[in-house]
C-alpha positions as CSV (number, residue, x, y, z in Angstrom):
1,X,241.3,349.6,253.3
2,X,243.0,349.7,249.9
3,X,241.7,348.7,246.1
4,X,242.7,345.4,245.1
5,X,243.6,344.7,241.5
6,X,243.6,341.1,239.7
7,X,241.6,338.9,237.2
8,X,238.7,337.5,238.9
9,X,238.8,333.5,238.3
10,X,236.7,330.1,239.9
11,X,233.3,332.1,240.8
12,X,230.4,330.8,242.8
13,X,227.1,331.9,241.8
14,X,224.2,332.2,243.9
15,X,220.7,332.9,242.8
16,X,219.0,335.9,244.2
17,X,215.9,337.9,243.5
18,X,216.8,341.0,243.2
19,X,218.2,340.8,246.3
20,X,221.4,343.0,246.9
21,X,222.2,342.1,250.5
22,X,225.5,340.4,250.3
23,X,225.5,339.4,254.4
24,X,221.6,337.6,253.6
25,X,223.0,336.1,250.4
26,X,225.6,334.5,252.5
27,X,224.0,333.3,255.0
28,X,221.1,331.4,253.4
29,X,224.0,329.8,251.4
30,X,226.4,329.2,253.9
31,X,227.2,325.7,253.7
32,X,228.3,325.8,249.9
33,X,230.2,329.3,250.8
34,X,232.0,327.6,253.4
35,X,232.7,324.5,251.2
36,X,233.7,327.2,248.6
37,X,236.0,329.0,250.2
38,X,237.4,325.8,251.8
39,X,238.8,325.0,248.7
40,X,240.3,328.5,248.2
41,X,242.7,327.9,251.2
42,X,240.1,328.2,254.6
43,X,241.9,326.5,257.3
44,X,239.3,325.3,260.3
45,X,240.7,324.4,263.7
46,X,238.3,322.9,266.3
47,X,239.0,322.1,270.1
48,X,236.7,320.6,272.9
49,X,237.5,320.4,276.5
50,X,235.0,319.9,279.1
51,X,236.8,321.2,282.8
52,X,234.9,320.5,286.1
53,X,231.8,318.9,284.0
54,X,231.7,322.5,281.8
55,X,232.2,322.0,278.2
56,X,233.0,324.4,275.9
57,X,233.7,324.1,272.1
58,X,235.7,326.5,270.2
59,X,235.8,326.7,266.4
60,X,238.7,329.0,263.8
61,X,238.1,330.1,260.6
62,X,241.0,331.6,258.7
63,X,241.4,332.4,255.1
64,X,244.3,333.5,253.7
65,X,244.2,337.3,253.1
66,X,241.8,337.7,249.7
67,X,240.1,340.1,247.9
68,X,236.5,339.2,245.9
69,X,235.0,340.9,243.3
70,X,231.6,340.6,243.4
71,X,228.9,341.3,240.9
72,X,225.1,341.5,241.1
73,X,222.7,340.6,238.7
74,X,218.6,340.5,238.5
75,X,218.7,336.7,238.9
76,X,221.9,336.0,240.9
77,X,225.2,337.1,242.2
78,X,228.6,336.0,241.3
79,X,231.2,336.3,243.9
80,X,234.9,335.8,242.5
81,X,238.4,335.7,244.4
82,X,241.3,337.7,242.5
83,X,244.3,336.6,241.3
């Protein structure tokens, strides 16, 4: 893992109470993270098949390589991709 320098730009906010778990944070706001980084360049790929009346369902998530700064406050926490 190395540093990663930039300006931090476009941040989400979330509001928190005084919670400092980023993974929690994340995941009880998942839909508008998702729709967030969506916008920052996610790429989804979905594929279904069902083979001998088994179906199976197979969803890819892939964001281009990023770094985030993210900083936590009393009341919320702002998360912030680098450019």
């Amino acid at each position: 893992m190395q540093k990663c320098d930039g300006k931090p730009y476009n941040p989400i906010i979330f509001e928190t109470r005084d919670d400092k778990n980023l993974k929690k944070i994340l995941t009880t706001n998942n839909k508008e993270f998702i729709d967030y980084i969506h916008k920052l360049g996610l790429s989804i790929e979905h594929n279904d098949k069902t083979q001998n009346f088994q179906y199976s369902s197979t969803t890819i998530l892939t964001l281009k390589t990023t770094c985030f700064k993210v900083d936590f406050n009393d009341n919320f926490v702002r998360i912030s991709p680098l450019k």
